[in-house]
C-alpha positions in Angstrom: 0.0 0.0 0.0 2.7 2.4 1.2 4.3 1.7 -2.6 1.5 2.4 -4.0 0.7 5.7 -2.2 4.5 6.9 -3.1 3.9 5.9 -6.9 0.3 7.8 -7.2 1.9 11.2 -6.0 4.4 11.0 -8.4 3.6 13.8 -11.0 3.4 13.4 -14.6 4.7 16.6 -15.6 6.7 19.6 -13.4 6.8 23.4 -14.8 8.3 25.9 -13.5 6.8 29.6 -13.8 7.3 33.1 -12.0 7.7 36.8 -12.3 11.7 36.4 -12.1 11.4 34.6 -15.0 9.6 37.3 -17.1 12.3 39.7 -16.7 14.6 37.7 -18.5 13.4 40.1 -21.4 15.5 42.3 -23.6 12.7 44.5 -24.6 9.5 44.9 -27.1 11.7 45.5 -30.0 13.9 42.4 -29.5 13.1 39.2 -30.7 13.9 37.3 -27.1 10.9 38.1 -25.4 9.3 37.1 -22.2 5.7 37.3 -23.8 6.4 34.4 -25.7 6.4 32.2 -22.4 4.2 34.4 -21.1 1.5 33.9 -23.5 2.2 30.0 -23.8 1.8 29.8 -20.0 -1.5 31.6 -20.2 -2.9 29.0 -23.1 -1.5 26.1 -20.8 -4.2 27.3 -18.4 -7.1 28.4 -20.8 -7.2 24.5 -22.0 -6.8 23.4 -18.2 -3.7 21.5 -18.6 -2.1 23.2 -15.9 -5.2 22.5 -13.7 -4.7 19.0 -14.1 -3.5 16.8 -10.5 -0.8 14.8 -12.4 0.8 18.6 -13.1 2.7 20.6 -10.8 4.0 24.1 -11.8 7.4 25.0 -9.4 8.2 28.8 -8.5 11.1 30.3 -9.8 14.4 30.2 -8.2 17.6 31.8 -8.4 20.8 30.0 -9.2 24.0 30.3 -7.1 27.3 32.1 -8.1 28.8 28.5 -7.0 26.2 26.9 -10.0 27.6 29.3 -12.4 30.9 28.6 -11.8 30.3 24.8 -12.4 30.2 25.7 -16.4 31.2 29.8 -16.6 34.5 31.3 -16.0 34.5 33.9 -13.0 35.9 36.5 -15.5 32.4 35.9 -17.8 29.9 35.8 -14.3 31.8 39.3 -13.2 31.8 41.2 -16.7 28.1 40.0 -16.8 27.4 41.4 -13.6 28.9 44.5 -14.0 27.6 45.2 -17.0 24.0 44.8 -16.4 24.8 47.2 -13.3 25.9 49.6 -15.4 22.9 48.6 -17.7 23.8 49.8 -21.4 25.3 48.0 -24.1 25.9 44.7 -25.2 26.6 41.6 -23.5 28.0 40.0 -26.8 28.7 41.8 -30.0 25.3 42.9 -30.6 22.3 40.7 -30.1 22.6 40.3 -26.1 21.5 43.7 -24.3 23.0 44.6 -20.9 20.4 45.7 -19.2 19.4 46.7 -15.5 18.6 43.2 -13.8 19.8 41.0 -16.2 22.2 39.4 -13.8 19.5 38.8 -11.9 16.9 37.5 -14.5 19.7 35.1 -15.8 20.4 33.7 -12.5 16.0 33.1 -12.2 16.6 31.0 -15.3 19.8 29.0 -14.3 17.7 28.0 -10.9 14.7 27.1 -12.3 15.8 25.0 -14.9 17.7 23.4 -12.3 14.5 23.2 -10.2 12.3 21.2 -12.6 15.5 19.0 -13.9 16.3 18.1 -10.1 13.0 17.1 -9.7 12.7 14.6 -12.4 16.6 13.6 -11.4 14.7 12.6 -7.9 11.7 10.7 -9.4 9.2 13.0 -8.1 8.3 13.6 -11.3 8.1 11.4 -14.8 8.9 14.7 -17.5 9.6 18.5 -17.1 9.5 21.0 -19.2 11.1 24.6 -19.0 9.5 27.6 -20.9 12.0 29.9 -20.0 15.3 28.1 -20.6 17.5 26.0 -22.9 20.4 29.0 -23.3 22.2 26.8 -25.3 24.3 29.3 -27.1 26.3 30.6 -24.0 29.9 29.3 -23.6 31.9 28.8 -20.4 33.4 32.3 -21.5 31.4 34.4 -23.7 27.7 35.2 -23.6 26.5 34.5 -27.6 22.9 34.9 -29.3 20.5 35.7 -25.8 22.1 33.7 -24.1 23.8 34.8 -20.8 24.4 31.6 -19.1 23.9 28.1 -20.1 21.2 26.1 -18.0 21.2 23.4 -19.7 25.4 22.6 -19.2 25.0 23.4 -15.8 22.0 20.9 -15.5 24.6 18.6 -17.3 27.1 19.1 -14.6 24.6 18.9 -11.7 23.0 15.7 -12.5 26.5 14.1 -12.5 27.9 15.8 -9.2 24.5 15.7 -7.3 23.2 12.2 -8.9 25.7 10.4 -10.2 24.1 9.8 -13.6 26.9 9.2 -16.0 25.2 9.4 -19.6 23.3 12.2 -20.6 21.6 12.5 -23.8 20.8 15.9 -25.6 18.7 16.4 -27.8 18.4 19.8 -29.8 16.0 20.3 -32.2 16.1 24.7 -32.4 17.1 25.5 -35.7 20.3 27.2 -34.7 23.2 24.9 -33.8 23.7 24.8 -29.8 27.2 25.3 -30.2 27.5 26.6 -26.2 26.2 22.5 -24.9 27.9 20.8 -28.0 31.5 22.2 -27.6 31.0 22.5 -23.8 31.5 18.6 -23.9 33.0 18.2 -27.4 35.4 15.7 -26.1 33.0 14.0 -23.6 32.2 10.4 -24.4 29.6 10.7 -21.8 27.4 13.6 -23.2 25.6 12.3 -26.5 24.8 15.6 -28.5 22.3 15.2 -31.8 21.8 18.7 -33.3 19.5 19.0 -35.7 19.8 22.9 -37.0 19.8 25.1 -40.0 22.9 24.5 -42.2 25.2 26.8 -40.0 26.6 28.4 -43.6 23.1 30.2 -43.8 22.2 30.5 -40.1 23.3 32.1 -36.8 25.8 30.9 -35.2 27.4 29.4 -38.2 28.5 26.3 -36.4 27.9 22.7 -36.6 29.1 20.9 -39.6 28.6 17.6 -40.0 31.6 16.4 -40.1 32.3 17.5 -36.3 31.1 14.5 -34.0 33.3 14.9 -31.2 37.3 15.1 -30.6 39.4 12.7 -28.1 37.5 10.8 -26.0 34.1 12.2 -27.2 34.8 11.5 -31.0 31.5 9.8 -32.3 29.4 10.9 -29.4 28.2 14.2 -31.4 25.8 14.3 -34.2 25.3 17.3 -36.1 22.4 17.4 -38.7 22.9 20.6 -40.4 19.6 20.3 -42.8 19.1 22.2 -46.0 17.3 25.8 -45.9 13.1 24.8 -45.9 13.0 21.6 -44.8 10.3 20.1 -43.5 8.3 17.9 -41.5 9.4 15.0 -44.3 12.7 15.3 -43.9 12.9 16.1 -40.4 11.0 13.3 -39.0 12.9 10.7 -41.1 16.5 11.8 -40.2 15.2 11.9 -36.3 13.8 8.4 -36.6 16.5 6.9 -38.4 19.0 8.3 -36.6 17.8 9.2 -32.7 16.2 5.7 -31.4 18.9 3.5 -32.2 21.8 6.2 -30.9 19.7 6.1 -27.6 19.6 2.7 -27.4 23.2 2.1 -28.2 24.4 4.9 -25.4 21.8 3.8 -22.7 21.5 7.4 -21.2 20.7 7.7 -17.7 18.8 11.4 -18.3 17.4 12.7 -21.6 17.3 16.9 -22.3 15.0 17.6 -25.2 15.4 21.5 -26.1 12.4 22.2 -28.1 13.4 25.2 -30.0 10.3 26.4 -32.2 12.4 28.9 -34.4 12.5 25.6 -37.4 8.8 26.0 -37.5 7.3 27.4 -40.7 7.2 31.3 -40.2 9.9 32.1 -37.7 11.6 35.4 -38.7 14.4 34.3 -37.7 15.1 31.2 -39.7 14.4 29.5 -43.0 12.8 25.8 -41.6 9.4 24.8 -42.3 8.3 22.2 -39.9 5.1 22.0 -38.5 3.1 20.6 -35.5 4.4 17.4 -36.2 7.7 17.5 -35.9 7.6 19.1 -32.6 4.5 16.0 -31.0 6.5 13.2 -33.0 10.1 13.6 -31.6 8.4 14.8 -28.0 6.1 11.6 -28.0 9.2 9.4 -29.7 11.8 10.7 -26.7 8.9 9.7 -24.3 8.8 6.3 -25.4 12.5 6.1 -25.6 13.0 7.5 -22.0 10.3 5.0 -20.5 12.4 2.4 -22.3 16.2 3.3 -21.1 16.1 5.7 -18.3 13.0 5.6 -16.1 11.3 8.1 -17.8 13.5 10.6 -17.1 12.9 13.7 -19.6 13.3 17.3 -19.6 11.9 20.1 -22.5 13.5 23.2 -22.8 12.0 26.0 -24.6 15.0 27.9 -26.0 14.6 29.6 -29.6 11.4 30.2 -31.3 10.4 34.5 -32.4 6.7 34.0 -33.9 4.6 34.3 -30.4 1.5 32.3 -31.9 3.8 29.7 -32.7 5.4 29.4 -29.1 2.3 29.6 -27.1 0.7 26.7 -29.7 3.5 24.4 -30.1 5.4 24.5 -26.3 1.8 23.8 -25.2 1.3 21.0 -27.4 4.8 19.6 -25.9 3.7 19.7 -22.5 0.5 17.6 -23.2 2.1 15.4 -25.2 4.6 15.3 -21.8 1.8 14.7 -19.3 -0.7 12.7 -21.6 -3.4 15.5 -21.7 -5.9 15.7 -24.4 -5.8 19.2 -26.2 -9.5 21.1 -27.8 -9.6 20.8 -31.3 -10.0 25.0 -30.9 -8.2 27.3 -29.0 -10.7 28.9 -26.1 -12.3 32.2 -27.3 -11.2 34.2 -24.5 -7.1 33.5 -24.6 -7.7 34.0 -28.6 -8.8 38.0 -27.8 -6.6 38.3 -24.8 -3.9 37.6 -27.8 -5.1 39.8 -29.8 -5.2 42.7 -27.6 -1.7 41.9 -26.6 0.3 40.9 -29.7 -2.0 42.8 -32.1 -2.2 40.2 -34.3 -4.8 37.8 -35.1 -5.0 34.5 -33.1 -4.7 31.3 -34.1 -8.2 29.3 -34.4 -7.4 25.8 -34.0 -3.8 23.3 -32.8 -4.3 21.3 -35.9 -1.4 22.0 -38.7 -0.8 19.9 -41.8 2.1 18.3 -42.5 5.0 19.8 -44.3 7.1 18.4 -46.7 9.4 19.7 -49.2 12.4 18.6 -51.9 15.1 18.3 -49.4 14.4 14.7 -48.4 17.0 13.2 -51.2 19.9 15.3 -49.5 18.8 14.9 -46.2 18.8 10.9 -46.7 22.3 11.0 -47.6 23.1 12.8 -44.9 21.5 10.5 -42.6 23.5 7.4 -44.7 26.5 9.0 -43.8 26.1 8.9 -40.6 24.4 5.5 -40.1 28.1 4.6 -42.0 30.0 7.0 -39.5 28.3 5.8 -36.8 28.3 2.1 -37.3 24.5 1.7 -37.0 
């Protein structure tokens, strides 16, 4: 009985939401805005899933200097710091704004990323997902691309100090490369790293060839699938399930980080990818499977990249019930659809449901993907 008491108060599914994490926002005009969590919070609740018992939504929490300096240099933590006291200029070399509270609002996401991880780590909950988070293009020196400091290589280094785990698997599926994770532990044979991105010759940050699975130690243990300009669901979803399951099954991972990126979907400003729904529900409910399979369950979303705020709000909520099982309305309730429009000034989306995409990039993509089944041994 006691068992079974423990088992049934395990949740399905842990958030993490609060006003610290709004103000990791670099203003109206920049493309890294907090309305885009903001508004797929608010949807999360319109269509109840957040009122659901088997989901639990943590507050925010602020990281440690100590859990900075498990990935960052000090120099990097104290430039960052004393630039967003000053609170003008550029964190980077132009897309990263120092501003007032920044130091603050970074540390808010390190912590709670770290709060939903752990909790998953412990078993007190099957999946997590992090709407504010995945800063995957920060490096253990430089902030890079809105990105101040890297949760999700911190999260790498906790669950191995803090829980022993030894393999972790990341997954990336934003369509920018996340260079800050992949070279972080570029010669790692205990980090797995599968990339899929925009062809870094046409996108931000220019990075991940295919040709670069690891160095040392960690050659073979990276996986970079720079896909053509336009591709689509097709071509996506073939090169993930060629390539993903039997990787997983082959490296056994004790902990799998999904960062959900929605910049590839169709639309984003930022980017030239044209998946849809479906590519975002097929590799979430895939990884699922997989993690129930080799690791307990143990899964983690991160939000990361995605500039269309329709598109966020939709497809983040669509990976969180596909997380926690939940059943989604065919339409999206009236009222969120003119609370959006009031706030984005743009009309809302009616309904979840998108067509599949496909496109002509499937032949090169399927060589890519023999390449790699020959690189890889598979």
């Amino acid at each position: 009985m006691e068992e079974e008491t423990l088992h049934s108060e395990v949740k399905k599914l842990a958030l993490v939401w609060g006003p610290a994490l709004f103000n990791y926002d670099f203003g109206s005009e920049h493309p890294f805005s907090a309305v885009r969590a903001l508004q797929a919070h608010t949807l999360m609740e319109a269509v109840g899933l957040l009122k659901q018992p088997e989901v639990t939504v943590l507050p925010s929490v602020y990281a440690s200097r100590e859990d900075l300096l498990l990935f960052h240099t000090r120099e990097l933590v104290e430039f960052v710091q004393n630039a967003c006291v000053r609170g003008h200029g550029f964190l980077d070399e132009g897309d990263t704004p120092a501003l007032e509270g920044g130091m603050e609002a970074a540390e808010a996401v390190v912590g709670s990323s770290w709060s939903v991880t752990e909790m998953v780590a412990k078993g007190e909950a099957r999946t997590g997902m992090v709407l504010v988070g995945g800063l995957h293009h920060a490096h253990p020196g430089r902030v890079s691309g809105f990105c101040i400091f890297n949760d999700l290589a911190i999260n790498i280094v906790k669950l191995r100090q803090n829980f022993g785990f030894q393999r972790i698997a990341y997954i990336d599926i934003d369509a920018h490369h996340g260079d800050g994770v992949v070279y972080g532990f570029y010669e790692d044979p205990n980090v797995l790293a599968i990339d899929f991105h925009e062809d870094g010759r046409y996108l931000f940050p220019g990075t991940g060839d295919l040709n670069e699975m690891g160095r040392g130690a960690g050659n073979g243990f990276t996986f970079n699938l720079a896909l053509p300009p336009y591709s689509s669901d097709q071509s996506f979803i073939y090169a993930f399930d060629e390539l993903v399951p039997p990787l997983l099954r082959r490296f056994k991972p004790d902990f799998i980080m999904l960062v959900t990126g929605v910049d590839a979907h169709g639309g984003d400003p930022l980017s030239d990818m044209n998946f849809s729904s479906v590519s975002y529900t097929h590799a979430t409910r895939t990884l699922r499977t997989l993690a129930e399979e080799l690791c307990d369950g143990r899964l983690v979303a991160y939000g990361a990249g995605g500039y269309n705020v329709a598109t966020c709000a939709l497809r983040w909520t669509e990976v969180a019930a596909t997380l926690c099982d939940y059943a989604l309305p065919e339409y999206i309730p009236q009222a969120w659809r003119e609370q959006f429009t009031r706030t984005i000034k743009e009309d809302a989306p009616i309904t979840f449901s998108e067509n599949r995409t496909s496109d002509n990039t499937l032949p090169r993509v399927e060589k890519m993907v023999d390449w790699f089944k020959m690189k890889a041994k598979l």
